[in-house]
C-alpha positions in Angstrom: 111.7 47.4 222.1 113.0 50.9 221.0 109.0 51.8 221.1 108.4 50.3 224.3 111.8 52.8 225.5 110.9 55.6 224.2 107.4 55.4 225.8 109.0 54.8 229.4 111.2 58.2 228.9 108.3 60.2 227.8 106.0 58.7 230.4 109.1 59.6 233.1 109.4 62.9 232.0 106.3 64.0 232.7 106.0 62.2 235.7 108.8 63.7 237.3 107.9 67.4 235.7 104.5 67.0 236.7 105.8 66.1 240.1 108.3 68.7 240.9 105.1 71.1 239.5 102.8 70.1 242.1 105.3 71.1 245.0 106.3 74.0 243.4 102.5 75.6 242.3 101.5 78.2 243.9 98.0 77.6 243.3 96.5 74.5 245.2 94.1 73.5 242.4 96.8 73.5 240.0 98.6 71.2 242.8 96.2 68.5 242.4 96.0 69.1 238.8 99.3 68.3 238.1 98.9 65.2 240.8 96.8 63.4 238.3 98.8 64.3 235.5 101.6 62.4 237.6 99.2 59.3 238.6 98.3 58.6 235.1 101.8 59.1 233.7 102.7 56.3 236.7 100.0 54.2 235.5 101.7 54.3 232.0 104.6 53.4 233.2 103.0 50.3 235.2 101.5 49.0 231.9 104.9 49.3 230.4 106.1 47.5 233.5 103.1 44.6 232.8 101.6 45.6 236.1 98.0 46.4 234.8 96.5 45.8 238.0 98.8 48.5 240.0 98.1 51.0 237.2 94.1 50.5 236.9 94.2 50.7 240.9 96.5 53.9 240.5 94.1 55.3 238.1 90.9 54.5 239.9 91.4 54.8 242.9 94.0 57.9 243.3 92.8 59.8 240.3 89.2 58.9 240.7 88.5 59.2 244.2 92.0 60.5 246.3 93.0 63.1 243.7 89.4 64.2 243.0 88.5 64.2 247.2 91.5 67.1 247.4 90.3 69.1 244.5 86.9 69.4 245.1 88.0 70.1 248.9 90.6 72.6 248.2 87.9 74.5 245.7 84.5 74.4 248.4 86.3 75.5 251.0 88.4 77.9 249.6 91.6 78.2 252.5 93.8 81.0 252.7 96.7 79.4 252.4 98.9 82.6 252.4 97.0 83.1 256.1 98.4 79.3 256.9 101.8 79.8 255.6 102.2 83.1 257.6 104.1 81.1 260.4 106.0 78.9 258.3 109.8 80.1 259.6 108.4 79.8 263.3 108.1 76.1 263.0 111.3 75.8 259.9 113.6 74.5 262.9 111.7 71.7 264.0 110.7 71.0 260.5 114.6 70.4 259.5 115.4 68.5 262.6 112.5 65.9 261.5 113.7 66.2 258.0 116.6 65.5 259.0 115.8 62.4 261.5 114.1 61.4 258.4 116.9 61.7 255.6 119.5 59.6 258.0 116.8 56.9 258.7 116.3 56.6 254.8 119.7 56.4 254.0 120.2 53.7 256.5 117.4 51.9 255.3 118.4 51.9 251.3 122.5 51.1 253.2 120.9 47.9 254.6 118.9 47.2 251.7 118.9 44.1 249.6 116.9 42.7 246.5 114.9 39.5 247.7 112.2 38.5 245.4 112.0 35.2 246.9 108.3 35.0 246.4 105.8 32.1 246.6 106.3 30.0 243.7 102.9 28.2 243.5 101.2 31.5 242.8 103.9 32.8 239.8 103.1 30.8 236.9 103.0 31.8 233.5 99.0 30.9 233.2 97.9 33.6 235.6 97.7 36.9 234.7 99.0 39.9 236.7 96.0 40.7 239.1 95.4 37.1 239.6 98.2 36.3 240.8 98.8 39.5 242.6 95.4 37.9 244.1 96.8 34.8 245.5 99.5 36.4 246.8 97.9 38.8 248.6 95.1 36.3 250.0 97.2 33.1 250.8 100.7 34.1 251.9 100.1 37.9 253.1 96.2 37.6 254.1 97.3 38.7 257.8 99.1 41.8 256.8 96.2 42.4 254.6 94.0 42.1 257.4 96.0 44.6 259.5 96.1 47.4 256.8 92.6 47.3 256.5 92.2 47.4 260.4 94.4 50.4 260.9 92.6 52.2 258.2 89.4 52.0 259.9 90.9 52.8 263.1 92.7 55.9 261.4 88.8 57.1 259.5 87.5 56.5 263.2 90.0 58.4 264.8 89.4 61.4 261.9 86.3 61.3 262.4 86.0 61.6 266.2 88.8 64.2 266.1 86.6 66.5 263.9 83.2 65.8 265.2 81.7 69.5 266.1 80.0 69.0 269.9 77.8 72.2 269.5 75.6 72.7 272.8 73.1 74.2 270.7 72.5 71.1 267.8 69.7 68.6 268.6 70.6 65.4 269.1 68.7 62.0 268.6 67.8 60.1 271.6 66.8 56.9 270.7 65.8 55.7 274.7 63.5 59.2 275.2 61.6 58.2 271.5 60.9 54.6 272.5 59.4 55.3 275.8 57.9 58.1 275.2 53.6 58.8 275.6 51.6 59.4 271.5 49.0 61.5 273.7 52.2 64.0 274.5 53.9 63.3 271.5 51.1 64.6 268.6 49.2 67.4 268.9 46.0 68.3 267.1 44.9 71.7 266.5 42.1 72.9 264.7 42.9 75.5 262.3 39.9 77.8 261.5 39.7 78.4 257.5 41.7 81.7 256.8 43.3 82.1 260.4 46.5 80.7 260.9 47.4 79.1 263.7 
């Protein structure tokens, strides 16, 4: 137990230091660097918790995709961030009123909050392990609000994706209708090329 204690305070340490260190960086690579240092500390503390599922899915996909994505994105495109934060104080005011929208709606949440962990007990037995269980919880009681996550995630990538599509006058674009119907005699060309001439 005292092992098991002392691993959760070291593991909490860092994930708060780590934390704090990825807001206050300077340097955006060294942002995300300490972000992974904070998602595997997390996942650490999920394995002390007995959550192995929530820490390999913390690890994999946050560390190996999400964290990785925003490195490799902030070093290829190399931003000026000191040119983005040159009107930071123009927008500070309606920044604080949000912030501050925000900060009363969370503390009228957490003022209303209350521990019910009334969960499905046909799914919570000692025979299943964590993701297992996590499994028929997820796919029996909560399949429709699993459903709906996934849904608005796609909606959200096709939004992204629509919103940063570059409509360029200029690029060639593929029409399928003008390929099917159109004539082999007009669409190849044979030219004979005379040894040493070009054409």
């Amino acid at each position: 137990m005292l092992i098991t204690n002392l691993f959760f305070y070291i593991f909490s340490i860092i994930t708060i230091a780590s934390a704090c260190m990825v807001i206050a960086g300077k340097n955006p690579v060294h942002s995300v660097l300490f972000l992974i240092l904070c998602f595997f500390n997390a996942a650490g503390i999920f394995l002390i918790l007995g959550a192995e599922f929530l820490a390999l899915i913390l690890v994999i996909v946050y560390v190996g995709a999400v964290a990785v994505l925003f490195l490799f994105v902030v070093m290829m495109l190399d931003v000026d961030f000191t040119r983005l934060r040159a009107g930071f104080l123009a927008y500070l005011p309606i920044g604080g009123l949000i912030g501050f929208v925000m900060f009363v709606e969370l503390v009228m949440v957490l003022g209303t909050w209350k521990l019910d962990f009334n969960l499905p007990t046909n799914v919570l037995t000692n025979e299943l392990s964590n993701t297992r269980a996590l499994g028929n919880i997820i796919y029996t009681e909560y399949i429709y609000f699993f459903q709906l996550s996934g849904l608005i995630l796609l909606v959200a990538m096709i939004g992204a994706i629509v919103l940063t599509i570059n409509h360029k006058q200029t690029a060639k674009r593929q029409n399928i209708f003008n390929q099917v119907i159109r004539d082999p005699k007009e669409s190849v060309k044979n030219i004979n090329v005379k040894p040493g001439q070009g054409i």
